[in-house]
C-alpha beads as a LAMMPS data file, in Angstrom:
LAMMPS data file: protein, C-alpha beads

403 atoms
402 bonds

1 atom types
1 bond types

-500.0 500.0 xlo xhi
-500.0 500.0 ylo yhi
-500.0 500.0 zlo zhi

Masses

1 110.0

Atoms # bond

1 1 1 -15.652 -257.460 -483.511
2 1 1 -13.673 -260.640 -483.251
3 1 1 -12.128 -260.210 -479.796
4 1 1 -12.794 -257.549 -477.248
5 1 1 -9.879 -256.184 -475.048
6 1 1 -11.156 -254.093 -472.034
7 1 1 -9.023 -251.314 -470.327
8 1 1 -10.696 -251.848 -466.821
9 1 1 -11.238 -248.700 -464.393
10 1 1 -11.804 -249.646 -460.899
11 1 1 -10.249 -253.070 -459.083
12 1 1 -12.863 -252.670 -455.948
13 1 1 -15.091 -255.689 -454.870
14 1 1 -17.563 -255.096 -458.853
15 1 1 -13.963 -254.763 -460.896
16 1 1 -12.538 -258.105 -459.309
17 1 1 -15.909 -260.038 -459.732
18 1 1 -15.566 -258.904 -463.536
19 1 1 -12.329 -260.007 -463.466
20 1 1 -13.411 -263.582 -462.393
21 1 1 -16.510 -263.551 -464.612
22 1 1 -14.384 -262.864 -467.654
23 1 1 -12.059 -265.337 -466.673
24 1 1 -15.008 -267.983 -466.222
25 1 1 -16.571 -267.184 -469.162
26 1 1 -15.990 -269.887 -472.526
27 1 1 -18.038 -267.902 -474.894
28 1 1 -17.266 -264.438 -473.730
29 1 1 -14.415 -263.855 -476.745
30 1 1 -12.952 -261.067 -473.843
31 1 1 -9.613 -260.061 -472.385
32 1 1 -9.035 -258.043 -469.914
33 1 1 -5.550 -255.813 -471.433
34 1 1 -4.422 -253.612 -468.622
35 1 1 -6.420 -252.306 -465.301
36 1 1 -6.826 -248.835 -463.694
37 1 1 -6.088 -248.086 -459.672
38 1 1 -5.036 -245.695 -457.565
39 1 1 -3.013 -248.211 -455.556
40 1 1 -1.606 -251.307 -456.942
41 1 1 0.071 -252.565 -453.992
42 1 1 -3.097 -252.438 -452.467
43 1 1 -4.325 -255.953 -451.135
44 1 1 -7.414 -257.422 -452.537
45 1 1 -9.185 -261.089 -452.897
46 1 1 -8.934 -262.092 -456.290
47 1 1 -5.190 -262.685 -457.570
48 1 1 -3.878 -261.027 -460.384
49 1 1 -0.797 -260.480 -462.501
50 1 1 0.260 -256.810 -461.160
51 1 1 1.473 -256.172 -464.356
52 1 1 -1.794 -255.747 -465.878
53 1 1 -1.987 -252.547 -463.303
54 1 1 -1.327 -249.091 -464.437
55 1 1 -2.138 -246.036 -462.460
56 1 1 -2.223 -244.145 -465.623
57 1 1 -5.625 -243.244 -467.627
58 1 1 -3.966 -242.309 -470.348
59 1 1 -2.040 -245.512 -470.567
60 1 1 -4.997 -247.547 -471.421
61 1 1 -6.449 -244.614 -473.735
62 1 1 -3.928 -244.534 -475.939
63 1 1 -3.396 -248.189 -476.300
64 1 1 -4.923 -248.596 -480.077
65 1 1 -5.069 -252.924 -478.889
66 1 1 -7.873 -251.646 -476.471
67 1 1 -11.062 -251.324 -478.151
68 1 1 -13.409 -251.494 -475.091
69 1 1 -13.553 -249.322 -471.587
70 1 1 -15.357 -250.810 -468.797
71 1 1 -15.704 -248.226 -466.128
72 1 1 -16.023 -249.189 -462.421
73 1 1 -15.129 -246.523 -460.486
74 1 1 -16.844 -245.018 -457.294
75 1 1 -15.993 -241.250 -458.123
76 1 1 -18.739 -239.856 -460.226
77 1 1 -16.720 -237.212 -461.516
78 1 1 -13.447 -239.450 -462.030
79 1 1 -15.781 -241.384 -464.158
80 1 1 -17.524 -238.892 -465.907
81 1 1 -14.120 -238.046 -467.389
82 1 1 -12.812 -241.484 -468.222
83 1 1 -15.951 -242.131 -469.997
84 1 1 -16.564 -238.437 -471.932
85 1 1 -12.587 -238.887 -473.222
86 1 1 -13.099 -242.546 -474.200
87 1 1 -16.661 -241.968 -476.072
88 1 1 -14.719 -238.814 -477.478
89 1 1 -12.113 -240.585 -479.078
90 1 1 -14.597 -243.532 -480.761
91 1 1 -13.730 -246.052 -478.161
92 1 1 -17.297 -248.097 -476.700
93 1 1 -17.383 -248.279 -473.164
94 1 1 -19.786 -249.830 -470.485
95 1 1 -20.125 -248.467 -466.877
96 1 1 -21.788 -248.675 -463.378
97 1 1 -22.197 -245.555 -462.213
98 1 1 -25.337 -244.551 -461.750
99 1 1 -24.361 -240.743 -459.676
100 1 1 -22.630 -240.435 -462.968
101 1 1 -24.997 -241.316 -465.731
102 1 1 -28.120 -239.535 -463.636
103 1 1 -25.841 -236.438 -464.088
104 1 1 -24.480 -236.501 -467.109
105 1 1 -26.601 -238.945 -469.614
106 1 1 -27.992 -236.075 -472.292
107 1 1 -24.168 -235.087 -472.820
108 1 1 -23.153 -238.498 -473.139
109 1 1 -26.091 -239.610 -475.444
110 1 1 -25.532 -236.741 -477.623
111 1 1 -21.739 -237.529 -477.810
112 1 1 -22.403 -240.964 -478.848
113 1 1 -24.888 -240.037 -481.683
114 1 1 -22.364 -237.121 -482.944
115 1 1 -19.220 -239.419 -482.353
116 1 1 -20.977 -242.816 -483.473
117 1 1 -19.692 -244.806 -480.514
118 1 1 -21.916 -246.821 -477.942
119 1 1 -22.282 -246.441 -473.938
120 1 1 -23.840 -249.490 -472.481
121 1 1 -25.245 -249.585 -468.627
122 1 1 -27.345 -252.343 -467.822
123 1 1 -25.553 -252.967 -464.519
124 1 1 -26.079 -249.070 -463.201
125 1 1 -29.753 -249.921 -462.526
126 1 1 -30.325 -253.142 -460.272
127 1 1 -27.406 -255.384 -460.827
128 1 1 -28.389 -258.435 -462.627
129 1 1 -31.477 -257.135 -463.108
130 1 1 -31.674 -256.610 -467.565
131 1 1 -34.080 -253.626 -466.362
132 1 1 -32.607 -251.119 -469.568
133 1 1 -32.360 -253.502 -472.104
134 1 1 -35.614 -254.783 -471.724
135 1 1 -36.980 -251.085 -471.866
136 1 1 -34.552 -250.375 -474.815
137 1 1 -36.075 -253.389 -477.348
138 1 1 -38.751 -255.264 -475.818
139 1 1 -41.287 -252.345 -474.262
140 1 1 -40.119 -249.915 -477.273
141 1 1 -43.290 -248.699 -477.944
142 1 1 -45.902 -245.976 -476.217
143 1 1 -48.334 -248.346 -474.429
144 1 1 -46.131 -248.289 -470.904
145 1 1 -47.577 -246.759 -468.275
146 1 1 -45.282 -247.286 -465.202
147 1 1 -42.120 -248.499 -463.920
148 1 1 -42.344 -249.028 -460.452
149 1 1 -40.106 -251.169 -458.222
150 1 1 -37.296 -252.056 -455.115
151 1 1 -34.010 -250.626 -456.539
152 1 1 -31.694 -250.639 -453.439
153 1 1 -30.868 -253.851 -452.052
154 1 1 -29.340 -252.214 -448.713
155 1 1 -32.625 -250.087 -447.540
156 1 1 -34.445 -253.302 -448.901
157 1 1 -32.407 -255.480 -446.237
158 1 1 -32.998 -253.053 -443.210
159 1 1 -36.763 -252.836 -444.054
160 1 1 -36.580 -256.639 -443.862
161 1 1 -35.596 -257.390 -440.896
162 1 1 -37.394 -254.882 -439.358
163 1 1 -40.823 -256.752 -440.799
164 1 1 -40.082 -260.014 -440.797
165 1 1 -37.519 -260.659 -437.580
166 1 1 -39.317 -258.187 -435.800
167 1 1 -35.460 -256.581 -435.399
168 1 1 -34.864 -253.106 -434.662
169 1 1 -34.225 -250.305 -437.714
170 1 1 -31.048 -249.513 -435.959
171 1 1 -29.849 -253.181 -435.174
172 1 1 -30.785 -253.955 -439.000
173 1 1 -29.187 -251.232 -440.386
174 1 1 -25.584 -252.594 -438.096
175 1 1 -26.113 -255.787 -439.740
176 1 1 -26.648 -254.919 -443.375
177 1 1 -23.443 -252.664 -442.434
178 1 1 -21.393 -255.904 -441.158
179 1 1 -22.794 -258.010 -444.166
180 1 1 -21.171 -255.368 -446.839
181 1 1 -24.896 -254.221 -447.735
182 1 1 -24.403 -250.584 -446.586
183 1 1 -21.552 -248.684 -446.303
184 1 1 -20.374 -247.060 -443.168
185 1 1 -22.094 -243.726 -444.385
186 1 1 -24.986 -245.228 -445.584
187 1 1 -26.869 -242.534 -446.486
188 1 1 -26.291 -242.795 -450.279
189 1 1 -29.093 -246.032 -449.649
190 1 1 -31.111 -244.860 -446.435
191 1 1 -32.299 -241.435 -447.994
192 1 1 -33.098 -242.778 -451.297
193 1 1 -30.200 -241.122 -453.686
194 1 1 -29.283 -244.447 -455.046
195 1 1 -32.731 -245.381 -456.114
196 1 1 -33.245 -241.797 -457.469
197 1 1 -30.155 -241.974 -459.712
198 1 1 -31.545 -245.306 -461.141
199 1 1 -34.677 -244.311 -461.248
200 1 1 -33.329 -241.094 -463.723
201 1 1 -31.455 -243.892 -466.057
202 1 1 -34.582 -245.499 -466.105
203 1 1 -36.896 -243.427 -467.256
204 1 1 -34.549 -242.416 -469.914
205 1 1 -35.507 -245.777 -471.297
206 1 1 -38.396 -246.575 -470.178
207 1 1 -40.425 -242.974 -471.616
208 1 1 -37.838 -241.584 -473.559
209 1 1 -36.992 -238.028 -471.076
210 1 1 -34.852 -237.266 -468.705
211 1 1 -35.183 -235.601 -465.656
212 1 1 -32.494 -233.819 -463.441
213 1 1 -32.089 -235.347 -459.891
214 1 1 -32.603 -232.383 -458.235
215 1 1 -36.763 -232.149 -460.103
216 1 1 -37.513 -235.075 -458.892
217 1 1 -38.790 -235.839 -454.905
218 1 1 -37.196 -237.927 -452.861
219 1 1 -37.147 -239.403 -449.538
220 1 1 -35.235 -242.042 -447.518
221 1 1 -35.923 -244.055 -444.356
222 1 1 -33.501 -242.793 -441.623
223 1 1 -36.276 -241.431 -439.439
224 1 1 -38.256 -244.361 -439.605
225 1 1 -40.193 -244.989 -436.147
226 1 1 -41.131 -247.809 -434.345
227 1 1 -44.843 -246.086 -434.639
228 1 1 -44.526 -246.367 -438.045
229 1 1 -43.671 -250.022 -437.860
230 1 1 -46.679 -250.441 -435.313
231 1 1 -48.988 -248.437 -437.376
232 1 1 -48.012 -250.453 -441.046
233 1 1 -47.988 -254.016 -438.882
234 1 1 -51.614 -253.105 -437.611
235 1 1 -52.749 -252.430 -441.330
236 1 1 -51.392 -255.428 -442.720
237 1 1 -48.775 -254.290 -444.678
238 1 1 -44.824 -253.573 -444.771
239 1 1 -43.099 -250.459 -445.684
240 1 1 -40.645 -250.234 -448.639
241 1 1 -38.236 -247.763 -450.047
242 1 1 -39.778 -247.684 -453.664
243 1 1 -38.762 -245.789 -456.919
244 1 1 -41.275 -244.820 -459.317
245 1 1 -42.412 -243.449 -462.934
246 1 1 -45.992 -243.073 -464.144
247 1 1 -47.672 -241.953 -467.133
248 1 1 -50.654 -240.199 -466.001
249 1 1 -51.849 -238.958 -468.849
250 1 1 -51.003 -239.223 -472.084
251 1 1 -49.476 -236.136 -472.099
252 1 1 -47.969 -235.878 -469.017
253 1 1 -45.679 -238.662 -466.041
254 1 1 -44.154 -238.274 -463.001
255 1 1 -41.562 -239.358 -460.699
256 1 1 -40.524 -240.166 -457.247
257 1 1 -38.979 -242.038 -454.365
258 1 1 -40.384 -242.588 -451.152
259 1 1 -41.816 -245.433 -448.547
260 1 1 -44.783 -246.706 -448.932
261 1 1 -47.082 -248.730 -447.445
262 1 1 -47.250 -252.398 -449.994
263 1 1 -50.135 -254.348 -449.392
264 1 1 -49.776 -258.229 -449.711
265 1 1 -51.401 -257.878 -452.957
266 1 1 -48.634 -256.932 -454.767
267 1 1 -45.461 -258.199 -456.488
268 1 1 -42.928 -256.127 -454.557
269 1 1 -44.379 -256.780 -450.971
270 1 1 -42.370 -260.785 -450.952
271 1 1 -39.358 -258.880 -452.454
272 1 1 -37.138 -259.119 -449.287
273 1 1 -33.453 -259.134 -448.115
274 1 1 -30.552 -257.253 -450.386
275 1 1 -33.044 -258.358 -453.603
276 1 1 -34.583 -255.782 -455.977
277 1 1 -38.029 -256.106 -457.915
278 1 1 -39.547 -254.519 -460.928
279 1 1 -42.753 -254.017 -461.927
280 1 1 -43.774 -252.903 -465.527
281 1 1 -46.937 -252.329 -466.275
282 1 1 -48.238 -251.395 -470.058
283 1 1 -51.602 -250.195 -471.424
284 1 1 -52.013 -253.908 -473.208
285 1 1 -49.773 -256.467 -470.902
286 1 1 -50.950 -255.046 -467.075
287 1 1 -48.053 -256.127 -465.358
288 1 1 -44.797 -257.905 -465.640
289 1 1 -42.103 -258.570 -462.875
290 1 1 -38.774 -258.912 -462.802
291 1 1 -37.050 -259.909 -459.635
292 1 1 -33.310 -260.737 -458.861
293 1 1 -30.320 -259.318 -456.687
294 1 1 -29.725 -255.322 -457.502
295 1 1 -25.495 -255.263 -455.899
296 1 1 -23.055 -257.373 -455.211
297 1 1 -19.278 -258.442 -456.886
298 1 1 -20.954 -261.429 -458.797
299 1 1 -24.391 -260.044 -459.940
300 1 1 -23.301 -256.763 -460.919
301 1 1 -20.072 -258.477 -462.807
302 1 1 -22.711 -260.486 -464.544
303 1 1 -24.534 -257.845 -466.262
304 1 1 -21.078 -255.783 -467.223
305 1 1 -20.443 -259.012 -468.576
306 1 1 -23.661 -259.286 -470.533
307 1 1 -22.722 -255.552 -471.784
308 1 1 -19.640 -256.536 -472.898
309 1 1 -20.648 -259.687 -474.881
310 1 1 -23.717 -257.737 -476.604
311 1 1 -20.268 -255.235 -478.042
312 1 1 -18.946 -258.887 -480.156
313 1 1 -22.317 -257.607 -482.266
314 1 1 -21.971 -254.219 -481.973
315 1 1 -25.384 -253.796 -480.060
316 1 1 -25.543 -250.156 -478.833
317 1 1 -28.962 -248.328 -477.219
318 1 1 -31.128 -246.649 -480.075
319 1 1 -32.863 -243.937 -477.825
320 1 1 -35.884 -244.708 -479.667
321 1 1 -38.247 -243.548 -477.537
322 1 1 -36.571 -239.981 -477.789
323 1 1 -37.840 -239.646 -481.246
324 1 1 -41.336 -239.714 -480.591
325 1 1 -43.554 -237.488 -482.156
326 1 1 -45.040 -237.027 -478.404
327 1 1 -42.975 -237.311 -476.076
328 1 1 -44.688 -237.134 -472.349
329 1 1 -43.578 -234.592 -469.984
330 1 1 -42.859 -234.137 -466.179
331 1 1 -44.978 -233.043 -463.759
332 1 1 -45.715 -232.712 -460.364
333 1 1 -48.649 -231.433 -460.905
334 1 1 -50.683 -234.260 -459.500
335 1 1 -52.086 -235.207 -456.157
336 1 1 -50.664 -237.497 -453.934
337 1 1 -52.288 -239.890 -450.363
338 1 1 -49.204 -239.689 -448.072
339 1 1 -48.998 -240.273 -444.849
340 1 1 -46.883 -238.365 -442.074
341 1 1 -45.685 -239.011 -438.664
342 1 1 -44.333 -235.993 -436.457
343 1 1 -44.215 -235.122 -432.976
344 1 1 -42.540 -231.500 -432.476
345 1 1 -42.461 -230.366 -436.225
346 1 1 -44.960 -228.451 -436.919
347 1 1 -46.493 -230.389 -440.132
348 1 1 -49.346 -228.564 -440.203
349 1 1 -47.802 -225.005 -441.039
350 1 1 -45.510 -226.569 -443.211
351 1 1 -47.622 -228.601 -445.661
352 1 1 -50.791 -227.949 -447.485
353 1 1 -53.196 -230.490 -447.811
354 1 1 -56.139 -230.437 -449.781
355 1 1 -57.768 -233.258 -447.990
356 1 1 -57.359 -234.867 -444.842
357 1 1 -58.258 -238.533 -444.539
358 1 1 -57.332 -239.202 -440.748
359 1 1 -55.355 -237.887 -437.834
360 1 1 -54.054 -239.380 -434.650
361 1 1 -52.214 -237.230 -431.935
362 1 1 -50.633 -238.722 -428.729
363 1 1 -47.723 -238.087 -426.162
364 1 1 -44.672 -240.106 -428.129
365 1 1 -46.444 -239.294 -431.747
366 1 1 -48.641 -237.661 -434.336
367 1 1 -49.505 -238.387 -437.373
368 1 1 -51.911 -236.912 -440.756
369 1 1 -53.054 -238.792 -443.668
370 1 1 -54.273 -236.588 -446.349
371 1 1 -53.944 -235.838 -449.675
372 1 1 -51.251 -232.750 -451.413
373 1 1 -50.199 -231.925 -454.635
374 1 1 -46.355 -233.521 -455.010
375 1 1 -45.279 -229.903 -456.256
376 1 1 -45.946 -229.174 -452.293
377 1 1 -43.745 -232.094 -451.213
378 1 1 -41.013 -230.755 -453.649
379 1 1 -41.144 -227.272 -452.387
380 1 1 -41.220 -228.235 -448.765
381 1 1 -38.615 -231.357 -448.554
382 1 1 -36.005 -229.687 -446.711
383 1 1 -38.598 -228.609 -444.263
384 1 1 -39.419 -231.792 -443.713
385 1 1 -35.518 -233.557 -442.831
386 1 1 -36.399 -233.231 -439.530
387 1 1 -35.739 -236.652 -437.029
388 1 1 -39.238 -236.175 -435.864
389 1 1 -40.990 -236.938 -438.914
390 1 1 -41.388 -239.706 -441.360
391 1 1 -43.136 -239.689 -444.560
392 1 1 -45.219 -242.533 -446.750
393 1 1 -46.708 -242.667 -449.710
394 1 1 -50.177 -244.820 -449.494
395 1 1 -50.895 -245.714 -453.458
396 1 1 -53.262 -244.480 -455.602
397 1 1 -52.340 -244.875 -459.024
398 1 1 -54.028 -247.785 -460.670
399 1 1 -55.963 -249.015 -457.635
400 1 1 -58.412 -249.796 -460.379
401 1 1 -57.200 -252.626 -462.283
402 1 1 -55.671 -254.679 -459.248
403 1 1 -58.093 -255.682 -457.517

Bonds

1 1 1 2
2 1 2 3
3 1 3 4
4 1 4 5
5 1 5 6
6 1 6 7
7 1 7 8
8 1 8 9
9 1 9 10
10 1 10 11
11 1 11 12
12 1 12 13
13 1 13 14
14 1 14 15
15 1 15 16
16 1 16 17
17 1 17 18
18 1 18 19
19 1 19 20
20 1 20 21
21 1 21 22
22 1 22 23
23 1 23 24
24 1 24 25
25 1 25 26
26 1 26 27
27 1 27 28
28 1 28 29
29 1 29 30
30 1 30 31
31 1 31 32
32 1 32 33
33 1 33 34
34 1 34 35
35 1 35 36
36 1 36 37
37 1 37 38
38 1 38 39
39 1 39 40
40 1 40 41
41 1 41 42
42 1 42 43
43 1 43 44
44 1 44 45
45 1 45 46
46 1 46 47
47 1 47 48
48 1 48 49
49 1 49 50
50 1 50 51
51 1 51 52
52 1 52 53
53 1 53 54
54 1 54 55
55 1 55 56
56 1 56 57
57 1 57 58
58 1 58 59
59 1 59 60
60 1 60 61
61 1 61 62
62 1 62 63
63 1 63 64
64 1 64 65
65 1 65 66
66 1 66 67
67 1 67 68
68 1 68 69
69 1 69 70
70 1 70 71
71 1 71 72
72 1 72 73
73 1 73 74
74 1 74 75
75 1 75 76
76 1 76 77
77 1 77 78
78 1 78 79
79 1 79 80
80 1 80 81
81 1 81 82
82 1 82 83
83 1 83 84
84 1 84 85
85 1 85 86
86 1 86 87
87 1 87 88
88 1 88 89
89 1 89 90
90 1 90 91
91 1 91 92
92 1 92 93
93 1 93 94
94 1 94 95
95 1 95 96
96 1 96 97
97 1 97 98
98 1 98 99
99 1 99 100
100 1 100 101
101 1 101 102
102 1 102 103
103 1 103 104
104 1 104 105
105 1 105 106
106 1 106 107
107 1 107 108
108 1 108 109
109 1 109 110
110 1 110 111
111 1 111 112
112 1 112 113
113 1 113 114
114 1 114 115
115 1 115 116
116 1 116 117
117 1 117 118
118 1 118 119
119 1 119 120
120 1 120 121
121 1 121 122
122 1 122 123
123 1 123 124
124 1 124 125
125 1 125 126
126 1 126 127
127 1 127 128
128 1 128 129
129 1 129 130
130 1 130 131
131 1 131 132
132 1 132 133
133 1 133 134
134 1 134 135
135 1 135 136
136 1 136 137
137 1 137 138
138 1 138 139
139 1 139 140
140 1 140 141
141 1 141 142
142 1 142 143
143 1 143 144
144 1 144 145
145 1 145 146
146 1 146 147
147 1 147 148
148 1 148 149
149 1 149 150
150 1 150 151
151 1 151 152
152 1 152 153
153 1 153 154
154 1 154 155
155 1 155 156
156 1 156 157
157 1 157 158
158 1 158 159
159 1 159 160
160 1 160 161
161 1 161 162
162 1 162 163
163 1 163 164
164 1 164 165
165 1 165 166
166 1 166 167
167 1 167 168
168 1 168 169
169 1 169 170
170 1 170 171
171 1 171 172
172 1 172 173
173 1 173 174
174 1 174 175
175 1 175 176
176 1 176 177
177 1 177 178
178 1 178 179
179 1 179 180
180 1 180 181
181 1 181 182
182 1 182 183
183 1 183 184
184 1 184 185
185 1 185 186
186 1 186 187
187 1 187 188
188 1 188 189
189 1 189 190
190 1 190 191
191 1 191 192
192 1 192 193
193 1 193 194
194 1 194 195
195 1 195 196
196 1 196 197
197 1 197 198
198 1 198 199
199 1 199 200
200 1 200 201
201 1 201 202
202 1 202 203
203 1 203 204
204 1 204 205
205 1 205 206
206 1 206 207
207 1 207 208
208 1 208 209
209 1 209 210
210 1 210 211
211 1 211 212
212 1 212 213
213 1 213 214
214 1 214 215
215 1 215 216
216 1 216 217
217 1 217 218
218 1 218 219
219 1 219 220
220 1 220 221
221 1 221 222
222 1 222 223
223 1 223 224
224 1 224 225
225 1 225 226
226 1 226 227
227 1 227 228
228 1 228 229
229 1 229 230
230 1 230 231
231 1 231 232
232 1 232 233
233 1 233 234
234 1 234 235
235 1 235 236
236 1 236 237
237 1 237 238
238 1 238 239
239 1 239 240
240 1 240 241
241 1 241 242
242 1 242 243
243 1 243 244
244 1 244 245
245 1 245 246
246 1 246 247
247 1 247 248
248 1 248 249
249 1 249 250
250 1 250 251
251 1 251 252
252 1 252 253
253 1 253 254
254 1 254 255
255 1 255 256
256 1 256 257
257 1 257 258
258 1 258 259
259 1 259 260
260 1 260 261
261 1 261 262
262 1 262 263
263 1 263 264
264 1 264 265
265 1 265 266
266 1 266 267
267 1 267 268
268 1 268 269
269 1 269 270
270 1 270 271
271 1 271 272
272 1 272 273
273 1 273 274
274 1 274 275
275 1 275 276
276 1 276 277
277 1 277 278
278 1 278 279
279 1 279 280
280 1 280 281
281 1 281 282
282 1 282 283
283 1 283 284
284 1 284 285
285 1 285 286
286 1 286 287
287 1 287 288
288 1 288 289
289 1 289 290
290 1 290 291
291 1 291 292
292 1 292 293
293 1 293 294
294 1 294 295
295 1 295 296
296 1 296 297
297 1 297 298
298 1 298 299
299 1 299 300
300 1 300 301
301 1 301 302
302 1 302 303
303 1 303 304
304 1 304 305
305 1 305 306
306 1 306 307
307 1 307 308
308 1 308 309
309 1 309 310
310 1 310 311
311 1 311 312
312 1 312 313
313 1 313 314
314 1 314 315
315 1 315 316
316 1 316 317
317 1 317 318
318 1 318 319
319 1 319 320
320 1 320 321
321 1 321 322
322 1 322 323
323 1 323 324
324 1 324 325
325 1 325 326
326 1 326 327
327 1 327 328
328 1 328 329
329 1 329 330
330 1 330 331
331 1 331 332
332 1 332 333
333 1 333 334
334 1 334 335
335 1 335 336
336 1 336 337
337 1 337 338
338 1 338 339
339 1 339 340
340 1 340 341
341 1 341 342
342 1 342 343
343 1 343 344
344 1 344 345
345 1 345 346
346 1 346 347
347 1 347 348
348 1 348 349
349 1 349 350
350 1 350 351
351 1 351 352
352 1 352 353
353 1 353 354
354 1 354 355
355 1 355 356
356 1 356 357
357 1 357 358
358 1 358 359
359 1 359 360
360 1 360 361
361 1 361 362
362 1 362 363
363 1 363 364
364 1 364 365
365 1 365 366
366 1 366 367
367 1 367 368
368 1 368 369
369 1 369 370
370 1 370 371
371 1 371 372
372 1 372 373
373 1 373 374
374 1 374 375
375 1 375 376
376 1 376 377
377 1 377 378
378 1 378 379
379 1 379 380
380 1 380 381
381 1 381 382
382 1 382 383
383 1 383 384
384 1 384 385
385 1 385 386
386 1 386 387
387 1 387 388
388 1 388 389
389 1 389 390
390 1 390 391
391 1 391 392
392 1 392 393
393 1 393 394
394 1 394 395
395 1 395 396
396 1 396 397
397 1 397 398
398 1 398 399
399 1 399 400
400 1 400 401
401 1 401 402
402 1 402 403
């Protein structure tokens, strides 16, 4: 491919910072043909010839100069369809939408084997984080056992400034709001949906499965307490919103995303602010880390940009992992240390535990550490939405080898 020309969805704060990127870029043999939006009159930051806007889809579909789509869109569904025509019709594309890809990623991966196109998405999982490709080439093999890591930089912010500026959650969660961090509804961020829909795309990669959103448990931070905060200061260690897939057998892995309570020990405990970390851990290397900012204009734009220069050599994912002979599968058949603070819910009729490790019960709070099978936590969650309770995961796996 000589020279790529992009038909750009999306001209929000990630489409003009690929704009400028493109634009900055000597080597990146790119042009940007014609853009996608709703409104062109709209104002925005970065200036741009308005005749490169077109509110049409179809207008950049059917131009035969266009032989890459970069999709930046925040409707799932809006994108969904640019991206199933475009991959449908032999034209590559890149995107960065996660809600999207979590949802629809067997579909697409079978269109592009049966259609012999390519779908790159680097920047739907933590920004400038190269999270996928690394999966995709270097760790292409069965010896990983675990991906495990920050993957929202807004939650990550709050969390913060709760634990190191000794600020309140809801005074943090008004500044990451003010500072573009979270949105005015930030519950996309706060209740863990964003990491989830990564975390999906990841293991894709990372094991060679997928998993539908709706398997896989999840919860957010919202209800944190200042209890909690007392309780995770007087151990020693922070609490963070954190994503994770592990082998734990080698027949079987599982998934989930939840706080937990990240002793100074480890990697992802100095990972602070709107940054995100990754750990990977294999059966030969123990760990390696990969730190760096997951959002933003600039740092998402970057790793588009990356996608976009890998197409001048016609790079595309391989899904190796998919052919394995044995290919893990998902479970939640395992047992889990969690801990759970309450004060009118009645946690006790709700959840089963097979073991409990402490209890504390008081006038503004109550809380049970024990152990319960993750199935449990699944089957219960929306029992367990209630404002009076907040839920932790205390980590178990591989407590072996890190000390």
């Amino acid at each position: 491919m000589s020279k790529i020309k992009i038909g750009l969805f999306g001209f929000g704060v990630v489409g003009q910072g690929i704009y400028q990127v493109v634009q900055k870029s000597k080597n990146a043999h790119a042009e940007i043909v014609k853009i996608c939006v709703r409104d062109p009159e709209k104002p925005r930051k970065v200036e741009v010839d308005k005749s490169l806007f077109t509110t049409s889809a179809d207008e950049i579909l059917d131009n035969r100069d266009i032989n890459l789509i970069v999709e930046v869109i925040d409707q799932a569904d809006a994108a969904y369809s640019i991206v199933k025509r475009a991959l449908l019709r032999g034209i590559p594309v890149v995107s960065g939408n996660k809600t999207m890809l979590a949802h629809h990623l067997p579909e697409l991966i079978e269109i592009q084997k049966t259609h012999n196109v390519a779908l790159l998405y680097d920047a739907s999982s933590c920004g400038s984080i190269p999270v996928i490709r690394n999966l995709e080439e270097y760790y292409d093999n069965d010896l990983l056992l675990e991906v495990k890591g920050i993957l929202n930089g807004s939650s990550n912010y709050i969390l913060s400034r709760v634990f190191d500026h000794a600020e309140s959650y809801d005074s943090a969660l008004a500044q990451a709001q003010a500072l573009g961090f979270a949105e005015s509804d930030p519950s996309f961020d706060i209740e863990g949906y964003d990491s989830l829909f990564k975390l999906v795309i990841i293991t894709v990669h990372a094991l060679g499965t997928y998993v539908a959103p709706e398997k896989i448990f999840t919860y957010g931070i919202s209800t944190i307490h200042d209890s909690d905060i007392r309780y995770a200061r007087e151990k020693n260690v922070k609490i963070k919103l954190v994503a994770q897939v592990v082998k734990v057998s080698d027949e079987h892995f599982t998934m989930f995303v939840m706080p937990e309570f990240v002793t100074p020990s480890k990697y992802i405990y100095s990972v602070d602010d709107e940054y995100n970390g990754v750990v990977i851990r294999g059966e030969c290397y123990d760990r390696q880390f990969m730190f760096g900012k997951g959002a933003g204009s600039l740092p998402t734009a970057s790793s588009i940009l990356s996608d976009i220069m890998a197409r001048l050599n016609n790079y595309r994912y391989e899904y190796k992992k998919q052919n394995y002979m044995q290919k893990p599968d998902y479970t939640t058949d395992i047992t889990l240390k969690v801990y759970v603070r309450y004060k009118e819910t009645d946690v006790h009729g709700i959840l089963n535990f097979t073991k409990v490790h402490e209890q504390y019960t008081s006038e503004d709070s109550n809380y049970v550490i024990g152990d319960i099978q993750l199935s449990e936590l699944l089957a219960k969650r929306d029992r367990l939405r209630g404002k009076d309770v907040f839920l932790a995961n205390i980590p178990i796996f591989f407590l072996n080898r890190d000390n």
